[in-house]
C-alpha positions as CSV (number, residue, x, y, z in Angstrom):
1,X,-54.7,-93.7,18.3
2,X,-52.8,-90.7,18.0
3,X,-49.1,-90.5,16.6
4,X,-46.4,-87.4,15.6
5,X,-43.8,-87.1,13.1
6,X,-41.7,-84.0,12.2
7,X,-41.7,-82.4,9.1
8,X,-40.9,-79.0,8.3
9,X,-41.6,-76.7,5.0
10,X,-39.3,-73.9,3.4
11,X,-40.1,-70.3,3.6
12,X,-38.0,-68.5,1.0
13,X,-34.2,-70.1,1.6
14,X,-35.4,-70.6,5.5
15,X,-36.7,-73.6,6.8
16,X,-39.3,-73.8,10.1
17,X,-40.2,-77.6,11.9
18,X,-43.8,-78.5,11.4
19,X,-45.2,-81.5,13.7
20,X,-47.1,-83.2,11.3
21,X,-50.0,-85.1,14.2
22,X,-52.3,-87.8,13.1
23,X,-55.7,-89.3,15.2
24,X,-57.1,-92.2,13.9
25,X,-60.5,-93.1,15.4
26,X,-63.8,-94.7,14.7
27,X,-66.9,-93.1,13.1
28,X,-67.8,-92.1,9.7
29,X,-64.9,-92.7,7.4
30,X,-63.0,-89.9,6.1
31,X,-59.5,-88.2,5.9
32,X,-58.9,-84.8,7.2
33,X,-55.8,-82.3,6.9
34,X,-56.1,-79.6,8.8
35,X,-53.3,-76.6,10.1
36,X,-53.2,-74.3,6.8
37,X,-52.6,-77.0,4.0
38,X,-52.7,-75.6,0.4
39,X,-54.0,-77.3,-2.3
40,X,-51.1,-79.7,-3.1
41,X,-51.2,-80.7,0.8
42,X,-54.7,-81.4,0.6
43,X,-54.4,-83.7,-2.6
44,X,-52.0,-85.6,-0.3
45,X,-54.8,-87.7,0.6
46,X,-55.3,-89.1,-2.1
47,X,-51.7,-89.8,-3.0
48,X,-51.2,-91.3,0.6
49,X,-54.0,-93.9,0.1
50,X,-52.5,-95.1,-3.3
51,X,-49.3,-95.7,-1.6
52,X,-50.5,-97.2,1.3
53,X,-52.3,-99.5,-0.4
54,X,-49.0,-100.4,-2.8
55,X,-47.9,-101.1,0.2
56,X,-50.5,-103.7,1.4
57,X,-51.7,-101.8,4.1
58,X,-54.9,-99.9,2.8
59,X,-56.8,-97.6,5.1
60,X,-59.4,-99.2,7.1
61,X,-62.5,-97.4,7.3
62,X,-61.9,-94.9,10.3
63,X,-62.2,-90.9,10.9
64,X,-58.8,-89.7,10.4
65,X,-57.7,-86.2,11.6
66,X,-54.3,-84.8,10.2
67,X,-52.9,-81.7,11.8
68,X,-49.9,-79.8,10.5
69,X,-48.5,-77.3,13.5
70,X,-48.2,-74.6,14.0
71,X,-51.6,-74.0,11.9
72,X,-51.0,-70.2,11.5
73,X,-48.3,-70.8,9.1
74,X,-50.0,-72.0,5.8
75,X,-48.0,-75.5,4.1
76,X,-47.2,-75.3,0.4
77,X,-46.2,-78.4,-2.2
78,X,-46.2,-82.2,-1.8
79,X,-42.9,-82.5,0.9
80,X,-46.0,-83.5,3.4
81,X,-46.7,-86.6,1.9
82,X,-44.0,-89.3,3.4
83,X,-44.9,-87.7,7.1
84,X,-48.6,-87.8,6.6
85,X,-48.3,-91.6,5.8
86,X,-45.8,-92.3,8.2
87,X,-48.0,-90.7,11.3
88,X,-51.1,-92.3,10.1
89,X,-49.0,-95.8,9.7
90,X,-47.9,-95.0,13.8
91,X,-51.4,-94.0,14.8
92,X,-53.3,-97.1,13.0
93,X,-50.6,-99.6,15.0
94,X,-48.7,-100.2,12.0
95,X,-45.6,-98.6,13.0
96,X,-44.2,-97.9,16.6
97,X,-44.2,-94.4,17.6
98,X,-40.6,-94.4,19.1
99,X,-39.0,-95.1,16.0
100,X,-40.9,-91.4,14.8
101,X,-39.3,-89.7,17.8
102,X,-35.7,-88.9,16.2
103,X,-37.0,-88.6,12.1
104,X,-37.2,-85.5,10.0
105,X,-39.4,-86.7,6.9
106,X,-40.1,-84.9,3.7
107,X,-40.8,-86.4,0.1
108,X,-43.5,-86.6,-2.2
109,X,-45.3,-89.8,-2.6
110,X,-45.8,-91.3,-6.1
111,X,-48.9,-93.7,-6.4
112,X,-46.7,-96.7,-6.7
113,X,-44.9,-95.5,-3.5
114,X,-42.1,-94.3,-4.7
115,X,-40.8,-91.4,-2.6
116,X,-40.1,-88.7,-4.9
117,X,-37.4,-85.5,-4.5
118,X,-39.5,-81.6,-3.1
119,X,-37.5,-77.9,-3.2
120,X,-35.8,-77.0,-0.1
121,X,-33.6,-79.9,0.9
122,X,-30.3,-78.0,2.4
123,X,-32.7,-76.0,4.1
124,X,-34.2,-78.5,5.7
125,X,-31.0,-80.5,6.1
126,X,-29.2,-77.7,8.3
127,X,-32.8,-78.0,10.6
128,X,-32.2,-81.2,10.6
129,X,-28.5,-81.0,11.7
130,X,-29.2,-78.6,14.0
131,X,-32.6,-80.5,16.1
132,X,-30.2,-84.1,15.6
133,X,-32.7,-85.2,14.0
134,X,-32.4,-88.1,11.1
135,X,-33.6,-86.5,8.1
136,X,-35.9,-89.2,6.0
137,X,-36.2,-88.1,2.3
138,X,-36.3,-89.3,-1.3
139,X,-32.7,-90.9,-2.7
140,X,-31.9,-87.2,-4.6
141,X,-32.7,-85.2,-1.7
142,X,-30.6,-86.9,0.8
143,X,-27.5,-86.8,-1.9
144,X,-28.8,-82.6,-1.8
145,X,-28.8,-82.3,2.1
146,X,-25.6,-84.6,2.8
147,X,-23.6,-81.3,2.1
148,X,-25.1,-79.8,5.1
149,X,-22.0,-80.7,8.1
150,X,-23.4,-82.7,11.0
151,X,-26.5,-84.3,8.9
152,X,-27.9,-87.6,8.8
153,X,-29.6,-87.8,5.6
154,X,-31.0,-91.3,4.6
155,X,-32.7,-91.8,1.4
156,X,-35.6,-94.4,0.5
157,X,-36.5,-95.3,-2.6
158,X,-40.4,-95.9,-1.8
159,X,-42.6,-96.1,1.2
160,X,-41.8,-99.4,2.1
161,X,-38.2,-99.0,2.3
162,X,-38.7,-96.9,4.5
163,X,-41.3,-98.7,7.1
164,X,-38.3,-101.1,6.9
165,X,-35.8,-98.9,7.8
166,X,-37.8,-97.2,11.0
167,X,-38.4,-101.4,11.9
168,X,-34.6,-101.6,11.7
169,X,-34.6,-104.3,8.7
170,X,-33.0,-103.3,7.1
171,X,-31.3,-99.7,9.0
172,X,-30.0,-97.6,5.7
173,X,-26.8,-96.2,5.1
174,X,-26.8,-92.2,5.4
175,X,-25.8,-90.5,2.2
176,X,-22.0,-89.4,2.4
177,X,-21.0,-85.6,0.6
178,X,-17.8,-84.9,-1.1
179,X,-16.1,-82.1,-0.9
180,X,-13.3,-80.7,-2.8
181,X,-10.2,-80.0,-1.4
182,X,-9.2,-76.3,-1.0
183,X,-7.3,-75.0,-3.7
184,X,-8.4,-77.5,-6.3
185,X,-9.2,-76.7,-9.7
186,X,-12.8,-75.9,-11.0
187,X,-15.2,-78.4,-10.2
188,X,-16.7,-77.8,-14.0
189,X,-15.1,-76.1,-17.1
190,X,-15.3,-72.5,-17.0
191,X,-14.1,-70.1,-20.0
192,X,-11.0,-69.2,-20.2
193,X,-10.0,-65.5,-20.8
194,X,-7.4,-66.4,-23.9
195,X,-10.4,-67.2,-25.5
196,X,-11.3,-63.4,-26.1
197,X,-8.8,-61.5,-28.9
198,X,-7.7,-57.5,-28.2
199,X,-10.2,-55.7,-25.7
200,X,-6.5,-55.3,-23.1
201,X,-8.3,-52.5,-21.6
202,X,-11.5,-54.7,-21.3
203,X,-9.4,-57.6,-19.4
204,X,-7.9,-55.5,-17.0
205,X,-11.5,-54.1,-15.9
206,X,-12.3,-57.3,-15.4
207,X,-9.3,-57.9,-13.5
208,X,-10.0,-55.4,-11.0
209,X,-13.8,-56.2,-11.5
210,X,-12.9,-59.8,-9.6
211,X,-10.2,-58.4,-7.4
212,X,-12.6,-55.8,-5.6
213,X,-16.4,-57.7,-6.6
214,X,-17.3,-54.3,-8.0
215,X,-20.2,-53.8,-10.4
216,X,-19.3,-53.9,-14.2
217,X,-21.5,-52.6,-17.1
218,X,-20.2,-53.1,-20.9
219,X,-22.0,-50.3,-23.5
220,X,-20.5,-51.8,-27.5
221,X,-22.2,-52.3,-30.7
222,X,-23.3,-55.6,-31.3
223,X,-20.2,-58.3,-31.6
224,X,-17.9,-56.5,-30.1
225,X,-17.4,-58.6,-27.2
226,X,-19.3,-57.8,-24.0
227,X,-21.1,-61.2,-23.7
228,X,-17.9,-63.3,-24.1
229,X,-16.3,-61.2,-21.7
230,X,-18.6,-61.4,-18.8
231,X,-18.7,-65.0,-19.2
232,X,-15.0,-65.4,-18.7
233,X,-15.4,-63.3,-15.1
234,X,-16.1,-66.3,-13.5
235,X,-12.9,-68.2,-13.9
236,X,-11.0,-64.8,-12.4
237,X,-13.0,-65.4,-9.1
238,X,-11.4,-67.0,-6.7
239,X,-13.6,-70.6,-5.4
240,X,-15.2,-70.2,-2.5
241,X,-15.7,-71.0,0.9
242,X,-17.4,-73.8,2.1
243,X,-19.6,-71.6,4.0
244,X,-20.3,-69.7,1.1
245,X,-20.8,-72.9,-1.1
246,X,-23.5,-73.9,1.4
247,X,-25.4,-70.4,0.9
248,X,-25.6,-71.2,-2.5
249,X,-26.2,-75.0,-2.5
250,X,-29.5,-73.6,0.3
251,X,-30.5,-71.2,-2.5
252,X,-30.4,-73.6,-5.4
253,X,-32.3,-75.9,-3.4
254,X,-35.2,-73.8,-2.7
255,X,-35.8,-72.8,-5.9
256,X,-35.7,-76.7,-6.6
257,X,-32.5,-76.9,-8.5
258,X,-30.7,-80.0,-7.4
259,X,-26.9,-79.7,-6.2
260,X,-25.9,-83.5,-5.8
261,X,-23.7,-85.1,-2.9
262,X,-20.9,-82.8,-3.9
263,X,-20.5,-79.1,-2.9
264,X,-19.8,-77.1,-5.7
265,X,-17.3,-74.2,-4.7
266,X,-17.6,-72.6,-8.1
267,X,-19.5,-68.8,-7.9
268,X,-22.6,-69.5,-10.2
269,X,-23.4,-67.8,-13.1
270,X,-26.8,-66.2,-13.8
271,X,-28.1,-65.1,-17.2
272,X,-31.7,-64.4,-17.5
273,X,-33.7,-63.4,-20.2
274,X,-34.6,-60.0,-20.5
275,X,-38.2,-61.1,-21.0
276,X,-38.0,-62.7,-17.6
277,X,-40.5,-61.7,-15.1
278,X,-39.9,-59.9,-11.5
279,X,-40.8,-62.0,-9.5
280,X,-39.0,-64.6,-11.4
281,X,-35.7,-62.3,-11.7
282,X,-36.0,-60.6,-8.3
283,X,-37.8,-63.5,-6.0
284,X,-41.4,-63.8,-4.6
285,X,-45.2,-65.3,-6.2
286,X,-47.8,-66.5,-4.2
287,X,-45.4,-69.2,-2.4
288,X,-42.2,-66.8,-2.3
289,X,-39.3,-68.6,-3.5
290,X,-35.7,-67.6,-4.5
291,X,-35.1,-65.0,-8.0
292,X,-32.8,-65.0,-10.3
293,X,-31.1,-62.7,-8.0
294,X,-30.8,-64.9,-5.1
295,X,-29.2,-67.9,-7.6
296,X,-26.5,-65.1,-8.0
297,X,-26.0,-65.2,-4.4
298,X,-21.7,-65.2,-3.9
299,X,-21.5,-65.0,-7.5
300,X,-22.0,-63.5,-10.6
301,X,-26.1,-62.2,-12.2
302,X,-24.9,-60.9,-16.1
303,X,-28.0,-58.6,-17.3
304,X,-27.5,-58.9,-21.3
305,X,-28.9,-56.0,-23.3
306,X,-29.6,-54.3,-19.7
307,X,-32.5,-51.4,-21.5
308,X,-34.8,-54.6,-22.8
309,X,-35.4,-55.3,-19.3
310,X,-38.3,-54.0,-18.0
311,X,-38.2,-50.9,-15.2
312,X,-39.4,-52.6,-12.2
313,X,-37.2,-55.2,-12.2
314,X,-34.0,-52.9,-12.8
315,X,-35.5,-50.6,-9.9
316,X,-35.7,-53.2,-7.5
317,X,-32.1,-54.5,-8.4
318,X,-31.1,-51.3,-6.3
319,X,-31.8,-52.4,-2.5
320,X,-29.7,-55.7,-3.3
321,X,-26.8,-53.9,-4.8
322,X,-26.5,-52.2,-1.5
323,X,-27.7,-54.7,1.2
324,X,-27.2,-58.0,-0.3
325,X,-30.5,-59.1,0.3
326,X,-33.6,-59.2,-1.4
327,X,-36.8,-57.8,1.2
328,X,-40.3,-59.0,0.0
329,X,-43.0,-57.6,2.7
330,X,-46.3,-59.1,2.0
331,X,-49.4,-59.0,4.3
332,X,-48.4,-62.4,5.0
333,X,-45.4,-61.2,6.9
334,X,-41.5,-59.9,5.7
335,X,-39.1,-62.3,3.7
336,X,-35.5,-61.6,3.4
337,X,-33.9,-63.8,0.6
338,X,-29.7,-63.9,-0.1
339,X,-28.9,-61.9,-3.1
340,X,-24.8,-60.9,-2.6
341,X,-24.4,-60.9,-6.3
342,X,-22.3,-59.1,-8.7
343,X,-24.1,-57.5,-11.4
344,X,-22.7,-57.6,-15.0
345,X,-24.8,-55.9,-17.4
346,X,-23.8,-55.2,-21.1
347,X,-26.3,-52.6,-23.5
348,X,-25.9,-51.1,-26.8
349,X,-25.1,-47.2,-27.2
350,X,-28.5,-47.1,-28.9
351,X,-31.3,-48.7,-29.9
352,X,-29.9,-49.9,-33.5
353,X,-26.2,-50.4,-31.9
354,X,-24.4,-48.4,-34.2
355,X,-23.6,-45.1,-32.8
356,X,-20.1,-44.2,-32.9
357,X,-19.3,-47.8,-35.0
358,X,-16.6,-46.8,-37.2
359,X,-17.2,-50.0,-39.5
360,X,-19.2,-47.7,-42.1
361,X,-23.0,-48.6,-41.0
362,X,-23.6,-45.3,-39.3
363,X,-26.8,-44.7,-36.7
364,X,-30.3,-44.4,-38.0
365,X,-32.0,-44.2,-34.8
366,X,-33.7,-40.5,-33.9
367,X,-32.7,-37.9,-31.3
368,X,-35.9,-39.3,-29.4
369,X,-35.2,-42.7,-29.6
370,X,-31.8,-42.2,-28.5
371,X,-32.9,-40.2,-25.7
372,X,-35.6,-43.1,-24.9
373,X,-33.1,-45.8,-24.9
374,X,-31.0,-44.3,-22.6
375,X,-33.5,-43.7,-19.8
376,X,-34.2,-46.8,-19.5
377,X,-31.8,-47.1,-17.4
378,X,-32.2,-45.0,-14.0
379,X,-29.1,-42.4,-13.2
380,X,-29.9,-44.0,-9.6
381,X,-28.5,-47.1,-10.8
382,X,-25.8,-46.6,-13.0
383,X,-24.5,-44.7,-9.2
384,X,-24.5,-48.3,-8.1
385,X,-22.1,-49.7,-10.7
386,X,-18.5,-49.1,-10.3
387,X,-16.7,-50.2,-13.4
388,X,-18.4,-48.8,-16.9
389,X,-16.6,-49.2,-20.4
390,X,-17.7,-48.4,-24.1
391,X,-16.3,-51.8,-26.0
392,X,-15.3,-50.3,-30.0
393,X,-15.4,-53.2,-32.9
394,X,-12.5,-55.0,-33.0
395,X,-10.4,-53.6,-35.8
396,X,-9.0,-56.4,-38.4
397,X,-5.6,-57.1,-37.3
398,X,-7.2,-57.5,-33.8
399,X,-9.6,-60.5,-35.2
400,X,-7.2,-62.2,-37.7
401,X,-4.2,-62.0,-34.5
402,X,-3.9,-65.7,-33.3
403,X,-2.8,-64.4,-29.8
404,X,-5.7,-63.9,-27.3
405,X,-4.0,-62.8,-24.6
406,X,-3.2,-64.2,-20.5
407,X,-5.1,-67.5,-20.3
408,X,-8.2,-67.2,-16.8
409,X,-5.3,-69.0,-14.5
410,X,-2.4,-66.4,-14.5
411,X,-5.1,-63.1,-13.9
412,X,-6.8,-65.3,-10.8
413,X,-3.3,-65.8,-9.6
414,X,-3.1,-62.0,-9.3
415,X,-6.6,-61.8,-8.3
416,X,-6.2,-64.1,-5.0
417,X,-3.3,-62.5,-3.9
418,X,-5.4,-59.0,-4.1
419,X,-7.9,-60.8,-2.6
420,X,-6.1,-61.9,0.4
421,X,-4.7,-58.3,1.0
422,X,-8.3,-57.2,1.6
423,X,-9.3,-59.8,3.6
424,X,-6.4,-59.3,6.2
425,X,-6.5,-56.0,6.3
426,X,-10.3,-55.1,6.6
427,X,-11.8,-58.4,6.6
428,X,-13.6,-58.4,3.2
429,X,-13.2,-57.0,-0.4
430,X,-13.1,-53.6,-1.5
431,X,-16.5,-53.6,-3.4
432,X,-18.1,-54.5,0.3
433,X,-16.7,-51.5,2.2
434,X,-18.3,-49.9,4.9
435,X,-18.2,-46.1,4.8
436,X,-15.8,-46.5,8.2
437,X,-13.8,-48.6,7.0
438,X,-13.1,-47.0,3.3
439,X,-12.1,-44.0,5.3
440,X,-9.7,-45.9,7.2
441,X,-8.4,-47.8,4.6
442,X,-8.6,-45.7,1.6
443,X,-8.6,-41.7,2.9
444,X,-7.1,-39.6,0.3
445,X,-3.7,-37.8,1.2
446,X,-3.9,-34.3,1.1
447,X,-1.5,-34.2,-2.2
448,X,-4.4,-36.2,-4.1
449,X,-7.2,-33.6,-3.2
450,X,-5.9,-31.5,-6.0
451,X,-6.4,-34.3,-8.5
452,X,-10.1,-35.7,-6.8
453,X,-11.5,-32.2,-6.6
454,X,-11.1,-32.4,-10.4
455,X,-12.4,-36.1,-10.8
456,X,-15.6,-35.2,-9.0
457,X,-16.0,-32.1,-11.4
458,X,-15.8,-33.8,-14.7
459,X,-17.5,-36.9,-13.7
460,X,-20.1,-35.5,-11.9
461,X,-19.6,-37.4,-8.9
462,X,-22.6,-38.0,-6.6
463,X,-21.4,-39.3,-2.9
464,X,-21.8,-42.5,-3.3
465,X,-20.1,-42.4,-6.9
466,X,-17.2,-41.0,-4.9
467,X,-17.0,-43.7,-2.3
468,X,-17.4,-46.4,-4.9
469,X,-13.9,-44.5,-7.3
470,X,-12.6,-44.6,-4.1
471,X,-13.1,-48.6,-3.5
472,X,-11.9,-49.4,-6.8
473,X,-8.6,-47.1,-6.1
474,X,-8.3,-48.9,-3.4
475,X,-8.4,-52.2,-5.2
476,X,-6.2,-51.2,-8.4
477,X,-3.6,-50.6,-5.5
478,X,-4.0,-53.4,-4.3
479,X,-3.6,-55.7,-7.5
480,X,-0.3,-53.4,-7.9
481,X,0.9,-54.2,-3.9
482,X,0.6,-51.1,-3.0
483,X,-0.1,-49.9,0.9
484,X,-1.0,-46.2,-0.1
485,X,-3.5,-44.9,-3.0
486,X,-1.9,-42.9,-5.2
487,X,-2.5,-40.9,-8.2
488,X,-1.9,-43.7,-10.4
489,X,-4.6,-45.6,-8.7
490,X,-7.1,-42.8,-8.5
491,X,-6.6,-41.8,-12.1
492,X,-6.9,-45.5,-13.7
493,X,-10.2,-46.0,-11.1
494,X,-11.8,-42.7,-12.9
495,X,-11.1,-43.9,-16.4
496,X,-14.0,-47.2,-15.5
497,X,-16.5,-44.4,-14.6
498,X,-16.0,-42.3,-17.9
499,X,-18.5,-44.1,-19.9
């Protein structure tokens, strides 16, 4: 007999429908997948007989044939398990095939036949929502894809609840999401600005930094602050969306990070290792999935001690800085994976971290190694990051003061009121500009040409480091309420490219 259930596999953060068919037939006994499986789909077989036979309906001695279609695209992981044994159930009379006709299954099969949680779920959730299809999954990954509007997600805990539920006894409930109500606080504690003592000049970058999503890169000897600052950018940013939340919640669960039946509208955070490897930074392997970058996707990827990591992965940090997205072309075919991050990077001035340290250690590090150290990272990318500051020690008053400074609520006050400003007017935030639209918005009058022929002299300004001063002007007038650009603004936006 022959019967068809619907599966589908993730590619990247994308996933594609695969009709998962199954013949079952007399002659020699033996069990064949065929259609591109990989090595985990073709230890399925094995895992499939265990459960069916936990089950208490072993395989009879037949020829079974499994195809996964389209066969040109090759199946990765064990998310093929629960179809396989469902189709081969259908086609051996043990199920009937109109019950298949309106399921989406995916889950790994344990030998017992517990239905275990596989990468990808939102993905194949919103395939799911969009076919009307009822997606059959493991209990966790039903809780993952509930987010997903418009899904029916149902969640067994084995195989046989699941025969159950396509006999209709018992039917299962579908998995309910809950989302947070617009406006309310932080889903999970976030750091809180007051936390960091002195560095003024350092909290109003960051300020702007979350007004505008521009780039940020902190250069300070070590201690001085540049990690306990980044890590308080995220409770300036205003939450987000709950289209945005769902990017990230399809990200997270590619890479096979769970989310949970709630949708989290705080940005992430991202902090690799410097030791971290490109593929596992920027995206890709031998079954592409998601980077670091791509987990920064709508939020925040900090690069501590930026030099230490290696070259390739800085250079390819440059196309997503620009786009947004991450392209890996393979002879396979092209991949485009989410990666609208803001970068954060912090670095010491030299390899020893105390040049110019005024605490009495002075620098033992050679002209060459100086020089070596700082060429690590490309003039090409330091272009692409708008808001630079050298952090000093803090001095002793500044350490023993018990004062710390605005707490994370009163600067995001400022910061979604900025925010809304750029979102009226042009439709998204300064740092994502358009070179149309910063004309439109952010032409210089001709008073201020005086005063920008000069910036672009001393700093050395390449084009695009002129259109990104211009962006930031743009959003230091915008924290301030101001419709024009002035001097003011152009003159405080040059002082975050001096370093």
């Amino acid at each position: 007999m022959y019967a068809v259930v619907t599966s589908a596999t993730v590619i990247g953060v994308q996933a594609i429908l695969v009709r998962v068919e199954a013949f079952v037939s007399g002659g020699l006994p033996s069990f064949t997948i065929v259609g591109l499986p990989g090595a985990a789909v073709q230890e399925s077989r094995e895992r499939v007989r265990a459960a069916l036979k936990q089950l208490g309906l072993p395989l009879a001695p037949s020829r079974i044939v499994v195809n996964l279609a389209p066969a040109d695209v090759r199946k990765q992981g064990p998310a093929f398990d629960l179809p396989i044994a469902l189709a081969v159930l259908a086609a051996d009379g043990h199920l009937p095939t109109p019950a298949l006709r309106r399921v989406l299954a995916v889950g790994e099969l344990a030998l017992d036949g517990g239905i275990r949680p596989v990468a990808g779920a939102v993905s194949v959730g919103a395939v799911a929502a969009e076919t009307g299809l009822q997606l059959l999954t493991s209990a966790e990954n039903a809780a993952d894809a509930a987010v997903v509007p418009g899904v029916n997600a149902v969640g067994p805990a084995s195989l046989a609840q699941a025969v159950a539920h396509l006999r209709g006894r018992p039917r299962l409930a579908s998995v309910v999401a809950h989302y947070a109500a617009p406006g309310a606080e932080e889903q999970r504690p976030l750091p809180d600005l007051a936390d960091v003592k002195g560095h003024a000049a350092a909290k109003r970058l960051l300020e702007v930094a979350a007004a505008g999503r521009h780039n940020v890169l902190f250069t300070g000897p070590p201690g001085a602050g540049k990690t306990m600052l980044a890590q308080r950018l995220p409770g300036l940013l205003p939450q987000l969306t709950v289209s945005e939340a769902l990017e990230v919640g399809r990200v997270r669960s590619s890479a096979g990070l769970a989310n949970g039946a709630a949708l989290d509208l705080t940005p992430p955070f991202r902090q690799p290792h410097h030791s971290g490897s490109e593929a596992g930074i920027i995206g890709g392997g031998a079954n592409p999935r998601p980077g670091e970058a791509s987990l920064a996707h709508r939020g925040i990827l900090f690069l501590d001690e930026l030099p230490e990591f290696s070259r390739s992965v800085l250079e390819s940090l440059r196309q997503p800085l620009e786009a947004g997205l991450i392209v890996l072309s393979r002879a396979s075919g092209r991949l485009e994976l989410p990666a609208a991050f803001q970068l954060v990077a912090a670095r010491n001035p030299c390899p020893c971290g105390r040049l110019n340290d005024d605490s009495g250690t002075g620098c033992h590090c050679s002209p060459e190694q100086l020089r070596r150290y700082q060429r690590r990272v490309s003039a090409p990318l330091l272009d692409r990051i708008d808001l630079r500051m050298n952090l000093p020690r803090l001095s002793e008053d500044e350490l023993l003061s018990a004062q710390g400074g605005e707490r994370s609520a009163t600067v995001r006050a400022r910061v979604v009121a900025a925010r809304a400003l750029m979102l009226e007017r042009q439709g998204c935030v300064n740092g994502s500009l358009t070179g149309a639209q910063l004309r439109a918005v952010a032409a210089p009058e001709p008073r201020d040409e005086p005063l920008l022929r000069d910036l672009v002299q001393r700093l050395e300004l390449s084009g695009r480091g002129f259109d990104r001063l211009l962006r930031v002007a743009r959003t230091v007038a915008d924290l301030a309420g101001s419709s024009p650009v002035t001097a003011l603004h152009y003159s405080e936006a040059a002082a975050y490219r001096a370093a």
